[in-house]
N, CA, C and O atoms as a printed pandas DataFrame, in Angstrom:
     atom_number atom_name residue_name chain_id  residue_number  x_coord  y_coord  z_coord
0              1         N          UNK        A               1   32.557   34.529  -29.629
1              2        CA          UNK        A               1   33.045   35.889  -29.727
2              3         C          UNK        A               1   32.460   36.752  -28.621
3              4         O          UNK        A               1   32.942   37.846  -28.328
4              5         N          UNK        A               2   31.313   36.174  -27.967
5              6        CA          UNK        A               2   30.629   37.237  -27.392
6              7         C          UNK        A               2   31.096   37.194  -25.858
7              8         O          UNK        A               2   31.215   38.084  -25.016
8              9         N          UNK        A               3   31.352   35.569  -25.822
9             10        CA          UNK        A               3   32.190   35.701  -24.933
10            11         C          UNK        A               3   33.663   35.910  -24.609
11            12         O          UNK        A               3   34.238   35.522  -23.592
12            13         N          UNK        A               4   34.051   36.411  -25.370
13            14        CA          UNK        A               4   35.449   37.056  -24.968
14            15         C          UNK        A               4   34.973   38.163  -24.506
15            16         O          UNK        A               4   34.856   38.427  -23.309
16            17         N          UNK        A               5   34.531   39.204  -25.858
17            18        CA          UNK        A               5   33.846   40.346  -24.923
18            19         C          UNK        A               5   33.300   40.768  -24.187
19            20         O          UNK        A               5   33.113   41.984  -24.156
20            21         N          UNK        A               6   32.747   39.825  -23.159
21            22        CA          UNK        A               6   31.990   39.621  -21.918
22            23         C          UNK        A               6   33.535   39.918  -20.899
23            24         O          UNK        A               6   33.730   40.907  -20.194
24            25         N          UNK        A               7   34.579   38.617  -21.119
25            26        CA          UNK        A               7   35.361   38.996  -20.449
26            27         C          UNK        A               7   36.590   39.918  -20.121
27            28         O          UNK        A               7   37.311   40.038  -19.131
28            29         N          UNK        A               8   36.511   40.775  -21.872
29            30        CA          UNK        A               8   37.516   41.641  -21.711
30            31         C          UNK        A               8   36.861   42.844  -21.307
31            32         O          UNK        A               8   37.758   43.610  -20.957
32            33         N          UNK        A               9   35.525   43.507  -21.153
33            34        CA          UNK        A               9   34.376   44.306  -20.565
34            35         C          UNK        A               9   35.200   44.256  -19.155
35            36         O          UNK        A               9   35.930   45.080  -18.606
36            37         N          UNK        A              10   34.700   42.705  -18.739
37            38        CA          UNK        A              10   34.811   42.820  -17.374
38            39         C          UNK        A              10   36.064   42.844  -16.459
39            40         O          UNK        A              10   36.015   42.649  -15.245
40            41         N          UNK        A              11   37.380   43.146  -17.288
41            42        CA          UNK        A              11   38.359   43.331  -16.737
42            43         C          UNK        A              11   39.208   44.349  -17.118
43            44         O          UNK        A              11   40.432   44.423  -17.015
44            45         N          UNK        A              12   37.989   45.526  -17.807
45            46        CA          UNK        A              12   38.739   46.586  -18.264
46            47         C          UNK        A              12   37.786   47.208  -17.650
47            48         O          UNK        A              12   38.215   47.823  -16.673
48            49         N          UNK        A              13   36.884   47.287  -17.782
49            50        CA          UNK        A              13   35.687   48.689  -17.374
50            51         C          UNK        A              13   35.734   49.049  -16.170
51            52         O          UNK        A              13   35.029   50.057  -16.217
52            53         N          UNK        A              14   36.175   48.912  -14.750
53            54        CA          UNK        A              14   36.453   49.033  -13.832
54            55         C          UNK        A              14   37.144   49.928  -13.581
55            56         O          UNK        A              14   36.973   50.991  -12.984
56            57         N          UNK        A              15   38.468   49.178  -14.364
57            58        CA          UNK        A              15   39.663   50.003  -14.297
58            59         C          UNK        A              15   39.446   51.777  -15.372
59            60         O          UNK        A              15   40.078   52.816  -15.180
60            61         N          UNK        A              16   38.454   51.544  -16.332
61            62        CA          UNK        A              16   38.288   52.795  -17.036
62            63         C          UNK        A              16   37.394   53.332  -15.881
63            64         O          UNK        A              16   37.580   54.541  -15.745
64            65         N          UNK        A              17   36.602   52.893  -15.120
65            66        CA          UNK        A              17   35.669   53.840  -14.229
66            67         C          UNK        A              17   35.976   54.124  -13.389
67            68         O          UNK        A              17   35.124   54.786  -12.796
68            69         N          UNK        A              18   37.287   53.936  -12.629
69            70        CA          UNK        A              18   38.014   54.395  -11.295
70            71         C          UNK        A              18   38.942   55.955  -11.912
71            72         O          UNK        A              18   39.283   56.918  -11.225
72            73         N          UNK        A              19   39.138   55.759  -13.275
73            74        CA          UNK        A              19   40.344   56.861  -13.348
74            75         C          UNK        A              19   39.821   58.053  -13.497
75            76         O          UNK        A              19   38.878   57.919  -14.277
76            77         N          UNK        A              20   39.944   59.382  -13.102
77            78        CA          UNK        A              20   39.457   60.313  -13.033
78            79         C          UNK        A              20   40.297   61.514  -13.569
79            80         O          UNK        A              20   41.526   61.439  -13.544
80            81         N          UNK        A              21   39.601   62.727  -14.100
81            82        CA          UNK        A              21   40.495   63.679  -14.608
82            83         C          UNK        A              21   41.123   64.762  -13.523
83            84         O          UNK        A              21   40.464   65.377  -12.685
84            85         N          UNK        A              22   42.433   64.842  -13.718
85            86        CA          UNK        A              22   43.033   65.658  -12.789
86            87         C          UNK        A              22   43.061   67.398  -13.177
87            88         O          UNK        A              22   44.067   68.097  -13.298
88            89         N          UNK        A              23   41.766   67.772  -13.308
89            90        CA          UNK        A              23   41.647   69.274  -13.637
90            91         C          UNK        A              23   41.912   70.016  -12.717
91            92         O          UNK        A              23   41.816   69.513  -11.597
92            93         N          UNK        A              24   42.288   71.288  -12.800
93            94        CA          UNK        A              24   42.816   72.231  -11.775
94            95         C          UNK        A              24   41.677   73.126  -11.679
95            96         O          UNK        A              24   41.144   73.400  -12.754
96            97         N          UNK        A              25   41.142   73.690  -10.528
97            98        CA          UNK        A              25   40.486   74.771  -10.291
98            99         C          UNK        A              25   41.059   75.898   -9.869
99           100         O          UNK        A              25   40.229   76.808   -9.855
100          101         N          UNK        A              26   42.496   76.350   -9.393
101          102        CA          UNK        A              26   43.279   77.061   -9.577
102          103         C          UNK        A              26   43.978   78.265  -10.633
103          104         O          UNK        A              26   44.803   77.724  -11.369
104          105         N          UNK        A              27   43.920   78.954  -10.751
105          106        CA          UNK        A              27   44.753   79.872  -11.503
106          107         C          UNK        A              27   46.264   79.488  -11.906
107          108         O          UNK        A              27   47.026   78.992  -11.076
108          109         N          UNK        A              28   46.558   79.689  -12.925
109          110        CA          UNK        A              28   48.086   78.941  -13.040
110          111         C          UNK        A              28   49.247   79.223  -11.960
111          112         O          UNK        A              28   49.240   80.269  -11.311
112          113         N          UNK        A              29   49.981   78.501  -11.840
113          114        CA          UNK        A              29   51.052   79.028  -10.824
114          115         C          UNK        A              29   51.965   80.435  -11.660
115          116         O          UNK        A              29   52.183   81.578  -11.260
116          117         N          UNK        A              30   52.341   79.733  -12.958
117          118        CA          UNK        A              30   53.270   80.547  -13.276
118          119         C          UNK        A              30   52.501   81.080  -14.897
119          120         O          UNK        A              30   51.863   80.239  -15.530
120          121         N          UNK        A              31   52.625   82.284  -15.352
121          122        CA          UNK        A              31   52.787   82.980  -16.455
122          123         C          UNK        A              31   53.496   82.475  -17.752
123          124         O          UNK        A              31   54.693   82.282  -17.966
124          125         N          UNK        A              32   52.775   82.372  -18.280
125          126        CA          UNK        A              32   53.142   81.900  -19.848
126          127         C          UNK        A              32   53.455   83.471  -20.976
127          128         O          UNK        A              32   52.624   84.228  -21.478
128          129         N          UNK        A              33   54.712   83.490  -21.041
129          130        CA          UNK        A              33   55.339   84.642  -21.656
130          131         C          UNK        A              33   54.581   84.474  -23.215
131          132         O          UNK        A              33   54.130   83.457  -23.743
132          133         N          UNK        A              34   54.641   86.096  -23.792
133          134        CA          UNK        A              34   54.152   85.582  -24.946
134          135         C          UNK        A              34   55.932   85.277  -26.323
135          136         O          UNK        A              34   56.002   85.214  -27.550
136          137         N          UNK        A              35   56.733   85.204  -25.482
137          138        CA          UNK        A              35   57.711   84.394  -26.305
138          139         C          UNK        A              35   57.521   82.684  -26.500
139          140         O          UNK        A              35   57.536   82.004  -27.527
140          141         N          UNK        A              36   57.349   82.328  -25.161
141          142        CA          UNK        A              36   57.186   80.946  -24.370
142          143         C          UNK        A              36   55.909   80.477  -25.775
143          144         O          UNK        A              36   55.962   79.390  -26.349
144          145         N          UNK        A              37   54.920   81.492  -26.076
145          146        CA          UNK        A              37   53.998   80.643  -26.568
146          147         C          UNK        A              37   53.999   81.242  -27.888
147          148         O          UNK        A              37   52.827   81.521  -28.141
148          149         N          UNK        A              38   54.692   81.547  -28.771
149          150        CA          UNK        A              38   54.858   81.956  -29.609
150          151         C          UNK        A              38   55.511   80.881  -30.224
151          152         O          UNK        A              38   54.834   80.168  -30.965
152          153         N          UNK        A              39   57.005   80.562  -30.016
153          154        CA          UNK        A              39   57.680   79.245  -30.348
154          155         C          UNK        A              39   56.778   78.148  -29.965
155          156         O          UNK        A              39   57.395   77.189  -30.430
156          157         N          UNK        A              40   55.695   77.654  -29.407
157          158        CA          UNK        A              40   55.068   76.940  -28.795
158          159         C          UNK        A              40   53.932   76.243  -30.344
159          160         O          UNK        A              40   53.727   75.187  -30.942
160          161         N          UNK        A              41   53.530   77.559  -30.356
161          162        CA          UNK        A              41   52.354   77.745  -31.820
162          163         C          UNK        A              41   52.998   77.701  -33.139
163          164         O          UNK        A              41   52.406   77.542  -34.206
164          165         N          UNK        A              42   54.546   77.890  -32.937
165          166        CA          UNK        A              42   55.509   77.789  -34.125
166          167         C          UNK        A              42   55.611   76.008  -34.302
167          168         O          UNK        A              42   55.236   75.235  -35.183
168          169         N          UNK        A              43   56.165   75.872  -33.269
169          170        CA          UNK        A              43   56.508   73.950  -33.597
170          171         C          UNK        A              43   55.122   73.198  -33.627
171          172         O          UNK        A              43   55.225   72.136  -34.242
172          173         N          UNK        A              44   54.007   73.413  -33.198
173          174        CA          UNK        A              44   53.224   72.739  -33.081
174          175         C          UNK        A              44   52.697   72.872  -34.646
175          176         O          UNK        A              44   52.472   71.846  -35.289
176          177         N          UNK        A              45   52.523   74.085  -35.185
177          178        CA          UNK        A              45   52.230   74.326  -36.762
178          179         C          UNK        A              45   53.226   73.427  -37.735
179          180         O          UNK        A              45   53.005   72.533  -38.552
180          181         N          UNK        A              46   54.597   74.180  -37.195
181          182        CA          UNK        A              46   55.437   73.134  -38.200
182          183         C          UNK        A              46   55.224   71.288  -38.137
183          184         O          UNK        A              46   55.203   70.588  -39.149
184          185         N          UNK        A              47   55.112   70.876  -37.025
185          186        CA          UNK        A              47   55.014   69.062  -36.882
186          187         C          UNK        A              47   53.616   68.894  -37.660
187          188         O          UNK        A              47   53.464   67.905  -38.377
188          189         N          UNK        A              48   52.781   69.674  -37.550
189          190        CA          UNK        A              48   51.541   69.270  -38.054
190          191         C          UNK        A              48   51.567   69.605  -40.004
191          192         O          UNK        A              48   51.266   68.705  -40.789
192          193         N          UNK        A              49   51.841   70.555  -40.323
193          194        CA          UNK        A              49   51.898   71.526  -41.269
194          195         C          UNK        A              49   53.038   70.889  -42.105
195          196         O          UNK        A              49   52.950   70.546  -43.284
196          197         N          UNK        A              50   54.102   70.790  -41.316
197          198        CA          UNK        A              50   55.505   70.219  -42.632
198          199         C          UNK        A              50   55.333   68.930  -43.085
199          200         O          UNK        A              50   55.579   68.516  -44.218
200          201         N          UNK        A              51   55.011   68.477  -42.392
201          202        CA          UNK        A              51   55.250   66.777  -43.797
202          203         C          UNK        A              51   54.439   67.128  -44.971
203          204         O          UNK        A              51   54.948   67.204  -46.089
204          205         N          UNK        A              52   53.148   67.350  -44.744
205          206        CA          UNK        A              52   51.979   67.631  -45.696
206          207         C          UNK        A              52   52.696   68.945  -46.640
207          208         O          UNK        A              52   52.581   68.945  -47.865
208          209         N          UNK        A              53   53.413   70.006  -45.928
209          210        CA          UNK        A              53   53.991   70.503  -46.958
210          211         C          UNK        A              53   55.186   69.959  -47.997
211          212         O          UNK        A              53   55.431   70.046  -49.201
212          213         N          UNK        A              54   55.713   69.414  -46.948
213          214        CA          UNK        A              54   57.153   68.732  -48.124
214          215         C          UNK        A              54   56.275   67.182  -48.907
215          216         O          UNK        A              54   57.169   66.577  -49.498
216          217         N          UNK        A              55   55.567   66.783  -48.998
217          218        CA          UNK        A              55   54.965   66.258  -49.959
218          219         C          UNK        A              55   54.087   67.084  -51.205
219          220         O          UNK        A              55   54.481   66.928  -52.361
220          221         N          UNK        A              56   52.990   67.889  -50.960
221          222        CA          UNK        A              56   53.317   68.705  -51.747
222          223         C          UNK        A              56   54.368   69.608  -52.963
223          224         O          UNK        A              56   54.552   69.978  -54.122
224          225         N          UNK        A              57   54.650   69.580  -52.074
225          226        CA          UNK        A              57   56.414   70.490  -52.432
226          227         C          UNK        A              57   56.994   69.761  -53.738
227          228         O          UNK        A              57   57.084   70.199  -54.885
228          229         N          UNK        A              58   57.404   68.357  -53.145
229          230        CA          UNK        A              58   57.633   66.906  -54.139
230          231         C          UNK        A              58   56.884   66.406  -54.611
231          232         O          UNK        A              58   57.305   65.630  -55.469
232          233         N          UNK        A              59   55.696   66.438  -54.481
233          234        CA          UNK        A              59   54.710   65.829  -55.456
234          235         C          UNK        A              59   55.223   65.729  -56.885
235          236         O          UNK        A              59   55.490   64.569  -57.199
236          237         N          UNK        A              60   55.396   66.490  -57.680
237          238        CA          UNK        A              60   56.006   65.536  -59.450
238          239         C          UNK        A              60   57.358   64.578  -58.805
239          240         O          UNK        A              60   57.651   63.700  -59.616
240          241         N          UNK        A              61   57.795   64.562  -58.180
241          242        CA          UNK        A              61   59.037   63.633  -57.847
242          243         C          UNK        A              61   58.378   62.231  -57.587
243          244         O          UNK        A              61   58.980   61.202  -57.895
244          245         N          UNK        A              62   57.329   62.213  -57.106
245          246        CA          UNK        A              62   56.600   61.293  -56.369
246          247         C          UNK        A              62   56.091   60.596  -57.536
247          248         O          UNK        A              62   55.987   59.391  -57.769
248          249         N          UNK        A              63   55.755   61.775  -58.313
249          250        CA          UNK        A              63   54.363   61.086  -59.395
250          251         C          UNK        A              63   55.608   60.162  -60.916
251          252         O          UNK        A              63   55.258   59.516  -61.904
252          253         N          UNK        A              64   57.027   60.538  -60.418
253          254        CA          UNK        A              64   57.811   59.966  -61.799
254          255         C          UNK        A              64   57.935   58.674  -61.235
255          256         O          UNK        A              64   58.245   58.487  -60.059
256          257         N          UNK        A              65   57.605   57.432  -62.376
257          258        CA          UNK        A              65   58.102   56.522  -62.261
258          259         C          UNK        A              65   59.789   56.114  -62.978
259          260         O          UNK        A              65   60.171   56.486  -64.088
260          261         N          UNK        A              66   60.681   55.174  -61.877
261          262        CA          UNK        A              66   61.778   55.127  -61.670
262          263         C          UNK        A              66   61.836   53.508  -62.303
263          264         O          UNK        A              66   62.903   52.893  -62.329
């Protein structure tokens, strides 16, 4: 076992230590409206927020056995 992980180390870690983060030190090019990020904070709430609500929601539907 230990040697696999010897060799999957050595043909991955390289490749994780060459890649680097592409951060900007720049100011944005363009302006983010506060419409643009309004719908932005809307869908990101709903994808996260709705399933967990519509289970809830149905929960006794869930809990009847069929």
């Amino acid at each position: 076992m230990s040697g696999i992980l010897r060799v999957l180390t050595s043909r991955v870690a390289p490749v994780v230590r060459t890649q680097t983060a592409n951060l900007g030190s720049k100011p944005a090019q363009e302006k983010i409206g506060v419409m643009e990020t309004t719908v932005a904070l809307g869908l990101f709430s709903l994808a996260i927020l709705g399933p967990s609500g519509w289970i809830l929601a149905h929960l006794e539907d869930y809990k009847k056995k069929d």
